[in-house]
C-alpha positions as semicolon CSV with decimal commas, in nm:
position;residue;x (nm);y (nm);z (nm)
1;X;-1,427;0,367;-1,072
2;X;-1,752;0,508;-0,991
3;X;-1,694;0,473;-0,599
4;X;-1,393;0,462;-0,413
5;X;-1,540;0,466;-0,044
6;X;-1,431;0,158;0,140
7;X;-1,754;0,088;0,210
8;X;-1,837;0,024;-0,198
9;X;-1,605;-0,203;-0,187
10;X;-1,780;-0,511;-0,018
11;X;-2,054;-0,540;0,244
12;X;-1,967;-0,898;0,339
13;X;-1,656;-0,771;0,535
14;X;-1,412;-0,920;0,230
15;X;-1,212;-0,829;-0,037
16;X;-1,351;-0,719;-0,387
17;X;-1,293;-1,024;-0,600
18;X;-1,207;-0,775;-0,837
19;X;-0,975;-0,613;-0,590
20;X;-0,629;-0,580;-0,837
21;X;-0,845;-0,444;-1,096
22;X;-0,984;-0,151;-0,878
23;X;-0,636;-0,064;-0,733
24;X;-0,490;-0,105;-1,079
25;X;-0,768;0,156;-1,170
26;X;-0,694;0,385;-0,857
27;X;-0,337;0,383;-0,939
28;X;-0,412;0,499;-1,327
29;X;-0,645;0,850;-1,183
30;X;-0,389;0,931;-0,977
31;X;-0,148;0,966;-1,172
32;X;-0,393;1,086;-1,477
33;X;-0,280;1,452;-1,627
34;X;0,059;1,432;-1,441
35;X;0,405;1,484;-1,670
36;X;0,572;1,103;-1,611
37;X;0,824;1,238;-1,353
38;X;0,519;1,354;-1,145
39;X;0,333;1,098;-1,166
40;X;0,645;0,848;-1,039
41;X;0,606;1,029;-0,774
42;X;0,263;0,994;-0,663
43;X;0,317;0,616;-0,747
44;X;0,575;0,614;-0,519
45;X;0,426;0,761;-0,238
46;X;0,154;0,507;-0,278
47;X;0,335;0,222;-0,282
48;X;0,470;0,394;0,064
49;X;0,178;0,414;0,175
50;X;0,043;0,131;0,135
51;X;0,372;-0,033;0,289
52;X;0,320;0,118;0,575
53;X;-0,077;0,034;0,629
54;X;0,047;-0,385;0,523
55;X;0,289;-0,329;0,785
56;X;0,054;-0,152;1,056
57;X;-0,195;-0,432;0,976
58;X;0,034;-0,709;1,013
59;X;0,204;-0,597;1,320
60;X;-0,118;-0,571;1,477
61;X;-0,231;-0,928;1,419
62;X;0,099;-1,122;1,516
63;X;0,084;-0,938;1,825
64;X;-0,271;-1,019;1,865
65;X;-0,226;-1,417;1,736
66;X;0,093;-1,451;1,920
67;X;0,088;-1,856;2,096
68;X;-0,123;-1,921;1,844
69;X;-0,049;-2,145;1,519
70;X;-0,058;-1,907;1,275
71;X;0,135;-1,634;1,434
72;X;0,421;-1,744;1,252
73;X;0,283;-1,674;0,949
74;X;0,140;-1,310;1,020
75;X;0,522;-1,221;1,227
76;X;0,658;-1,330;0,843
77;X;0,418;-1,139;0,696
78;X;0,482;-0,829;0,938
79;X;0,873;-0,909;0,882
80;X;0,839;-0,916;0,516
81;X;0,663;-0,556;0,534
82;X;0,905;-0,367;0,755
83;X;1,167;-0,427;0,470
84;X;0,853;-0,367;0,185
85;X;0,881;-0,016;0,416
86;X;1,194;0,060;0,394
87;X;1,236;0,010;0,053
88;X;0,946;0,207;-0,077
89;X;1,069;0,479;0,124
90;X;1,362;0,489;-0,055
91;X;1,172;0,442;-0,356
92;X;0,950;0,749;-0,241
93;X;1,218;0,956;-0,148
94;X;1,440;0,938;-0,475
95;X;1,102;0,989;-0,655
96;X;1,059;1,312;-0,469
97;X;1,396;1,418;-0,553
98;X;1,349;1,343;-0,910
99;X;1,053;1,523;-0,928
100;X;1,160;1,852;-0,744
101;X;0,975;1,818;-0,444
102;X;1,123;1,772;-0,094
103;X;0,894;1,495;-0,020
């Protein structure tokens, strides 16, 4: 990937058609050079990450669509996330232990 900014990304205000392929991509450099136990755990804390964000995001916009038809759809979506949460925090956590760190 030649440019990670968000801004390389799109200028239209969408999502990279290609946008699996570039975080496909992002996952394999971070974890490039790491023993397999290390880089579990940068995976990990990723996909924690990036739970949390889906979930920030999503909580935002059923509160903000709430009365409106498709807040149903984004309080799933935000309901489906909390739980994504928790479980890649466990996921994170028994990486970190794994791999010697505290987290």
């Amino acid at each position: 990937m030649s440019d990670s900014t968000p801004e390389a990304a799109t200028l239209d205000g969408k999502a990279p058609a290609d946008a699996q392929a570039r975080v496909d991509a992002l996952i394999r450099d971070l974890q490039q050079g790491l023993d397999v136990d290390q880089a579990i755990y940068v995976v990990a804390v990723l996909a924690n990450r990036s739970a949390a964000e889906l979930h920030r995001l999503a909580n935002a916009r059923a509160k903000a669509t709430k009365g409106e038809p498709t807040w149903g759809s984004w309080a799933s979506l935000q309901n489906a996330a909390r739980r994504l949460v928790l479980d890649a925090t466990s996921a994170r956590d028994g990486a970190a232990k794994l791999a010697g760190r505290q987290r």
